[in-house]
N, CA, C and O of each residue as an XYZ file, in Angstrom:
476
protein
N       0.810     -1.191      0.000
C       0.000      0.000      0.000
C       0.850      1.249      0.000
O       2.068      1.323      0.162
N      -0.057      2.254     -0.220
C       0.818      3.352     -0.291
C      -0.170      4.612      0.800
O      -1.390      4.737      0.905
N       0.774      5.260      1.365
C       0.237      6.158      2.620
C       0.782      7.701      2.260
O       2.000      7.869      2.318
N      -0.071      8.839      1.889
C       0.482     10.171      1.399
C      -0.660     10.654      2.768
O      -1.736     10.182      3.136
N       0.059     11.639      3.188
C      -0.617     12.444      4.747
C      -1.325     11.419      5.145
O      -0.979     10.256      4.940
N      -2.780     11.886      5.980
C      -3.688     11.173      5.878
C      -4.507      9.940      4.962
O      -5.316      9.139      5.432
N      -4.185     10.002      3.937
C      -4.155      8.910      2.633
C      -3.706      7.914      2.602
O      -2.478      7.853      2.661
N      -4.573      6.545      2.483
C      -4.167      5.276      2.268
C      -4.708      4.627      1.549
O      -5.933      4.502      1.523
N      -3.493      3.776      0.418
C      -4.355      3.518     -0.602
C      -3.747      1.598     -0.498
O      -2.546      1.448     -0.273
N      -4.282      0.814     -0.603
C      -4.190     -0.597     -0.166
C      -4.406     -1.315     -1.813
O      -5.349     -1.358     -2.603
N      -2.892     -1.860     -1.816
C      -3.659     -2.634     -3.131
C      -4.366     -3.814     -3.087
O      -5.005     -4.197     -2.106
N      -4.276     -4.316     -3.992
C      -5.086     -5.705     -3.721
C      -4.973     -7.070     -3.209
O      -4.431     -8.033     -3.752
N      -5.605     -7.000     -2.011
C      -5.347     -8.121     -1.317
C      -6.022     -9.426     -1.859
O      -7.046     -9.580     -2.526
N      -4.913    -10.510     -1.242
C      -6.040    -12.101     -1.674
C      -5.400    -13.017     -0.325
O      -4.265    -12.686      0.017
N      -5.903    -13.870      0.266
C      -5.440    -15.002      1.378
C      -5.950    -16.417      0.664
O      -6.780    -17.158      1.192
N      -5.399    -16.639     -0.459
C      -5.334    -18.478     -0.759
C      -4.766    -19.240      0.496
O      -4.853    -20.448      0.718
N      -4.416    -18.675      0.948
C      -3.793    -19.731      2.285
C      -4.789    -19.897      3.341
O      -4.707    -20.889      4.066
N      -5.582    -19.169      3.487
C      -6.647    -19.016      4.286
C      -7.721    -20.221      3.875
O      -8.538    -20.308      4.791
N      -7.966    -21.048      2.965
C      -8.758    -22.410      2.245
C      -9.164    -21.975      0.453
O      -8.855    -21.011     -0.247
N      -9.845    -23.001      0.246
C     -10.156    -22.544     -1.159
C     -11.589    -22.754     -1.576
O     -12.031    -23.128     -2.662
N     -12.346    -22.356     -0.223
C     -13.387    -21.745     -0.620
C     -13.341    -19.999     -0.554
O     -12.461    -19.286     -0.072
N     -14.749    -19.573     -1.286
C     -14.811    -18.338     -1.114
C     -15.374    -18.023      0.481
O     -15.940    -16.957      0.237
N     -15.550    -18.200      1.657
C     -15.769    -17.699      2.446
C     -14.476    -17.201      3.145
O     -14.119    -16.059      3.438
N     -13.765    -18.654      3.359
C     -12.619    -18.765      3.899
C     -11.211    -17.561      3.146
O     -10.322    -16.892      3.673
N     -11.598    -17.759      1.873
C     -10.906    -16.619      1.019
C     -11.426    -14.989      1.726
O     -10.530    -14.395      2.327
N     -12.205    -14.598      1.688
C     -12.957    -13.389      1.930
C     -12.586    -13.032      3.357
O     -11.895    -12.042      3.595
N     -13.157    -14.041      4.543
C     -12.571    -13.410      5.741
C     -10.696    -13.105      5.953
O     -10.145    -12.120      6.445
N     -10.228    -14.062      5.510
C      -8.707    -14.145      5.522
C      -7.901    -12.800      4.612
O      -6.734    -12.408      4.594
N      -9.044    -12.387      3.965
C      -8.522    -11.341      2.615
C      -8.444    -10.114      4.071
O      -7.480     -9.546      4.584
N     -10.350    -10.062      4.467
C     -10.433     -9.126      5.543
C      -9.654     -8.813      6.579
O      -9.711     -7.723      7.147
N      -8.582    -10.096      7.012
C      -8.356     -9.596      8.246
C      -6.594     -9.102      8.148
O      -5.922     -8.568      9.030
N      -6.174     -9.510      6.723
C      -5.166     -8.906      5.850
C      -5.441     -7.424      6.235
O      -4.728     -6.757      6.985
N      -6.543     -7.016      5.632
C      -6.942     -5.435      5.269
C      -7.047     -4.822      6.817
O      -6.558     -3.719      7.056
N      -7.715     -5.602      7.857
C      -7.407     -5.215      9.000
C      -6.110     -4.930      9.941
O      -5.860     -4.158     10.866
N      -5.493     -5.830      9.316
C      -3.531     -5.323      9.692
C      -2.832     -4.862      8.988
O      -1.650     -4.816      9.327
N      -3.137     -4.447      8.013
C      -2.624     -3.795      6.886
C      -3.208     -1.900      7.408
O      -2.521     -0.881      7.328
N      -4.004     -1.971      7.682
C      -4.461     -0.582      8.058
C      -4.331     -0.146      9.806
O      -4.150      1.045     10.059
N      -4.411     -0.966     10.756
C      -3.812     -1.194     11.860
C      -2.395     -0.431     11.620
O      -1.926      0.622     12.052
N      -1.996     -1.287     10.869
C       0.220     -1.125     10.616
C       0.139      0.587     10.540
O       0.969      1.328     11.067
N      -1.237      1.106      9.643
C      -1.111      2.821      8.998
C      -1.590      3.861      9.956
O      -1.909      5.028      9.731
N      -1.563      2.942     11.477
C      -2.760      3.539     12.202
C      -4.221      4.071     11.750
O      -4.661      5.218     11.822
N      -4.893      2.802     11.221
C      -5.880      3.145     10.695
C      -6.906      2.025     11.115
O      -6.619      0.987     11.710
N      -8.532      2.549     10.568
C      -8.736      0.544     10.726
C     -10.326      1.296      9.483
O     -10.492      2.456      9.107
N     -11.253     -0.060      9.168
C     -12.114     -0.144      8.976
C     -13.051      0.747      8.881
O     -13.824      0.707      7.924
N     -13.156      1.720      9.861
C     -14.004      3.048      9.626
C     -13.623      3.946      9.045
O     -14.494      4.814      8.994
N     -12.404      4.312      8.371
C     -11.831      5.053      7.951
C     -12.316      4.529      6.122
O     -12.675      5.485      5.435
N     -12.321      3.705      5.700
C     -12.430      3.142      4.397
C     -13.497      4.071      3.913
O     -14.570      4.201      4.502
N     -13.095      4.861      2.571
C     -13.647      5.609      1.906
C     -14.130      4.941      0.654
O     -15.088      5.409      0.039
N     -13.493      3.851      0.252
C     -13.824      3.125     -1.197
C     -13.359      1.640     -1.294
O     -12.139      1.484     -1.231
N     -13.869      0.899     -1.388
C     -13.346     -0.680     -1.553
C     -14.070     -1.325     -3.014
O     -15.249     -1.372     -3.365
N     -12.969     -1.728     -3.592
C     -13.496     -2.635     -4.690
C     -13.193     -4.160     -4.434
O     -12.162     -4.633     -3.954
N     -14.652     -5.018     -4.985
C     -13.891     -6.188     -4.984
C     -14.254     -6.648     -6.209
O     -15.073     -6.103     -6.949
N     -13.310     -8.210     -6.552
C     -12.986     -8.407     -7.634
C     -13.438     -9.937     -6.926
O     -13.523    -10.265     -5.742
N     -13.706    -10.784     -8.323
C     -14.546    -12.190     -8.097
C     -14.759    -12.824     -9.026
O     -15.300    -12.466    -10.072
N     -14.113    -14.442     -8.568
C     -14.188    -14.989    -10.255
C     -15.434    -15.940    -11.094
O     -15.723    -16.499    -12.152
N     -15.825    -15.667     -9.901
C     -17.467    -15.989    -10.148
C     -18.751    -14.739     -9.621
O     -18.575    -13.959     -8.685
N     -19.547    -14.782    -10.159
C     -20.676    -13.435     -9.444
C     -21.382    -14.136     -8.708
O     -21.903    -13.511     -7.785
N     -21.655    -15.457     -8.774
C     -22.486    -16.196     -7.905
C     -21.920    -16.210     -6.332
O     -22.568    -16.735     -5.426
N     -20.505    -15.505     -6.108
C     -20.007    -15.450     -4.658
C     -20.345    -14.171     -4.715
O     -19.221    -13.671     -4.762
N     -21.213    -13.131     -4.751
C     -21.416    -11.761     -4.406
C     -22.108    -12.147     -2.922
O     -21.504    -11.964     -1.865
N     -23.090    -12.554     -2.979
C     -24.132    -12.708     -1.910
C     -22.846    -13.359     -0.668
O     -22.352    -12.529      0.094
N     -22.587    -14.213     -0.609
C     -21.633    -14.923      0.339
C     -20.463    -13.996      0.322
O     -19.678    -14.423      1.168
N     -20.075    -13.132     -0.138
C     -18.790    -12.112      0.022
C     -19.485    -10.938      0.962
O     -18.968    -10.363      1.920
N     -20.771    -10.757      0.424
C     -21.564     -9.418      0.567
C     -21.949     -9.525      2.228
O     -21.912     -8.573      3.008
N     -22.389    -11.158      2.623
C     -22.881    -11.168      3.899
C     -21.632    -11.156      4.786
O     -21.782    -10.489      5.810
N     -20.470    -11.718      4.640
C     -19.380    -11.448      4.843
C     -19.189    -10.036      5.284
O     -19.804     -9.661      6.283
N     -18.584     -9.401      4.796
C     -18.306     -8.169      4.136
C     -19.555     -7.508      5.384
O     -19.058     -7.254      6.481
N     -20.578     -7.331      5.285
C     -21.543     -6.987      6.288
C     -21.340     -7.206      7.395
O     -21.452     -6.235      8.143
N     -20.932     -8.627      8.060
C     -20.475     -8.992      9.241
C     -19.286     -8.319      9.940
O     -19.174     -8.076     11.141
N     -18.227     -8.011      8.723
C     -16.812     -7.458      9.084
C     -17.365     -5.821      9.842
O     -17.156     -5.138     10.844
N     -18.125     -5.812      8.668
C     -18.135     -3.979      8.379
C     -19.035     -3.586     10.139
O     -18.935     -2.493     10.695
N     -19.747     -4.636     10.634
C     -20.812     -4.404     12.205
C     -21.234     -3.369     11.893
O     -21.875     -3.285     10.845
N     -21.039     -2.373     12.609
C     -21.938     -1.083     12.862
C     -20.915      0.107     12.202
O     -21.280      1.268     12.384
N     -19.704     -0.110     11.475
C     -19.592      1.181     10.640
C     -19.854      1.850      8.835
O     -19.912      1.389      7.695
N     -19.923      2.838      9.343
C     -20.763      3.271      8.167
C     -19.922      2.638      6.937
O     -18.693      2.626      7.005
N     -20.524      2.172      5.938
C     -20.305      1.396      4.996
C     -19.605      2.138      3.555
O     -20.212      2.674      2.628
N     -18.019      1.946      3.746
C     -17.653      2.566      2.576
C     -18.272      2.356      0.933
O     -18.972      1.359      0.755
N     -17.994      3.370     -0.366
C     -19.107      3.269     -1.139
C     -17.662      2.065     -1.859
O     -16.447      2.207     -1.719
N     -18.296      1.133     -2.486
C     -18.102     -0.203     -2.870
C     -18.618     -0.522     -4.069
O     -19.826     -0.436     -4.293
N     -17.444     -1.057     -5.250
C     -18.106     -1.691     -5.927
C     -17.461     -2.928     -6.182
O     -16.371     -3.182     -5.670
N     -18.269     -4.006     -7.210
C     -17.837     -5.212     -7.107
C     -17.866     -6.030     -8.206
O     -19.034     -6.306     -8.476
N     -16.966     -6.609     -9.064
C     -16.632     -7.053    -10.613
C     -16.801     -8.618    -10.349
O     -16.923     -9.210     -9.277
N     -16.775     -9.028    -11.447
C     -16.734    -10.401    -12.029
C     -15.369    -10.341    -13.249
O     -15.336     -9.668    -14.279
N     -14.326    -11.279    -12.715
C     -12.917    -10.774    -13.590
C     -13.120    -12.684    -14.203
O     -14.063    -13.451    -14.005
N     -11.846    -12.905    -14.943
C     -11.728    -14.364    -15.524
C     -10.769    -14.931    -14.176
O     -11.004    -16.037    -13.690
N      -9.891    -14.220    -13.747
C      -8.575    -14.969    -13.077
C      -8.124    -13.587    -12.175
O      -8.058    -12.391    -12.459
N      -7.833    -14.421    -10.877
C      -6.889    -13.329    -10.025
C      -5.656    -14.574     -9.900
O      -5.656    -15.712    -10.369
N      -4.728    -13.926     -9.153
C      -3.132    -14.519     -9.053
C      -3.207    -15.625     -7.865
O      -3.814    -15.470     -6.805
N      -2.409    -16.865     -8.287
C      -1.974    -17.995     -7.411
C      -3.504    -18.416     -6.725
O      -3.737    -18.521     -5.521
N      -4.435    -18.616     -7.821
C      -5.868    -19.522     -7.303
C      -6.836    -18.667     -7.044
O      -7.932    -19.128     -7.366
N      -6.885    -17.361     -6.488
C      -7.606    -16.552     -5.406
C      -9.234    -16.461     -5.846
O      -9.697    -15.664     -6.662
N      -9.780    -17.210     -5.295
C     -11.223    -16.208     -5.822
C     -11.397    -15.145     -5.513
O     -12.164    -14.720     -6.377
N     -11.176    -14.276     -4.749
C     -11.530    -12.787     -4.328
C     -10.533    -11.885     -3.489
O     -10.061    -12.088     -2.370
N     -10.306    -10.543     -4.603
C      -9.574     -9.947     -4.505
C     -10.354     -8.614     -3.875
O     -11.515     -8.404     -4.224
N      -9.510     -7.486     -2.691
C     -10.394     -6.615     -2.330
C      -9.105     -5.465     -2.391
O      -7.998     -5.756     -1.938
N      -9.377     -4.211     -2.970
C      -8.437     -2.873     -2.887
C      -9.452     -2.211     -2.325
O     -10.662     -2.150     -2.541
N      -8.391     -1.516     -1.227
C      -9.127     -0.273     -0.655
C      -8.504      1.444     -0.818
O      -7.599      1.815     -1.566
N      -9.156      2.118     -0.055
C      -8.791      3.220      0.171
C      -9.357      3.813      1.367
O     -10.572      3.879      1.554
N      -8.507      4.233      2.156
C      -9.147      5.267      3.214
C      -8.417      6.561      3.572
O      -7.450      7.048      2.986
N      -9.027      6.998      4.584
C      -8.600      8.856      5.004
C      -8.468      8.380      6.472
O      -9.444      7.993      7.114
N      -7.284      8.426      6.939
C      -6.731      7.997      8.318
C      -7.890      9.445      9.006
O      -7.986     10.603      8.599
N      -8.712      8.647     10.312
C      -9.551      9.474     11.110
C     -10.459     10.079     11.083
O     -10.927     10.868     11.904
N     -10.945      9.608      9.676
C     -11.870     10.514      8.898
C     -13.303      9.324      9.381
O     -14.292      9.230      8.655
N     -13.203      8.758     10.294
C     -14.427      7.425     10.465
C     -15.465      8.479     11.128
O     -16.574      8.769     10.679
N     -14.864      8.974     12.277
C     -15.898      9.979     13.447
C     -16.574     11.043     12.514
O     -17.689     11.430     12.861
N     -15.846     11.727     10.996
C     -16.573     12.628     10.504
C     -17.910     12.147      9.539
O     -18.931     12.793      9.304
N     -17.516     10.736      9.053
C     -18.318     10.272      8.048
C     -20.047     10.152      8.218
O     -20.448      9.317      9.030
N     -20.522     10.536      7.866
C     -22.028      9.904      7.701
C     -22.957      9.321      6.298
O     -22.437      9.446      5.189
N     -23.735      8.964      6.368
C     -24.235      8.230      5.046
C     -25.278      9.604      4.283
O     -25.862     10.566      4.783
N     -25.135      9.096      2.860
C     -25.995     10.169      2.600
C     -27.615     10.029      2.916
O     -28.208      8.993      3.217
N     -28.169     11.366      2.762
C     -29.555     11.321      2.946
C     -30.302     10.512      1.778
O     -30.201     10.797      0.585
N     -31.036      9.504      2.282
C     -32.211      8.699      1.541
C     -32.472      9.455      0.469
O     -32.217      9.058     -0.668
N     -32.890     10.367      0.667
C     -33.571     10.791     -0.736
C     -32.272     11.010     -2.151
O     -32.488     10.903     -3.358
N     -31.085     11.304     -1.525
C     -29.987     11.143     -2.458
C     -29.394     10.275     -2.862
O     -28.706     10.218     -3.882
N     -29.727      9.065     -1.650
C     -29.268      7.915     -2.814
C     -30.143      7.492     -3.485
O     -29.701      7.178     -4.591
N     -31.487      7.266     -3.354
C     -32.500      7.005     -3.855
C     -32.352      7.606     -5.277
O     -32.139      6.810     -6.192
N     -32.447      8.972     -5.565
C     -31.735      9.701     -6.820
C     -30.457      9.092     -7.243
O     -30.084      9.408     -8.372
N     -29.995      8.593     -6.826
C     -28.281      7.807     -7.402
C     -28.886      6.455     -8.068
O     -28.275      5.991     -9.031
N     -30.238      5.700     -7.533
C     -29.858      4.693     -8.068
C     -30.223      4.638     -9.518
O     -29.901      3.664    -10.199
């Protein structure tokens, strides 16, 4: 990853060592991203953008409930999520982030009626 001031930008993680299903892939990716941002003095609430990458779409739902579980009660960075052919050395699911070291306490979600207009 790379860290400019407050700025952290995380490339893309994968944990094949973690099993070779996609669950086991996904939490093991997560808890990468959790010491990986720990190391930046950072953690999880701070995440401004996460993409994930997946070599099947039929693991969205099982990444997604995942991913929900990790995320508990903070506000939910904006996320999107691909269907690729191949990630490196087996991986089904790859996750890059980005966050703003401290920026978790300022964040709030937008108002309903604006995302509602977004979709």
């Amino acid at each position: 990853g790379i860290n400019v001031k407050d700025h952290i930008w995380l490339s893309g993680q994968i944990d094949v060592d973690a099993g070779d299903d996609i669950e086991s892939q996904t939490w093991g990716t997560l808890a990468k991203i959790d010491d990986l941002l720990a190391a930046a003095n950072s953690s999880k609430s701070d995440l401004v953008k996460v993409t994930v990458l997946m070599t099947d779409i039929e693991f969205y739902s099982k990444i997604n409930n995942i991913y929900a579980e990790w995320l508990g009660d903070t506000i939910p960075p904006s996320r999107a999520a691909y269907e690729i052919s191949r990630l490196p050395g087996g991986a089904l699911v790859e996750i890059v982030c980005e966050a703003f070291r401290n920026s978790g306490e300022f964040r709030t979600d937008l108002p309903a009626e604006l995302e509602e207009a977004l979709v």
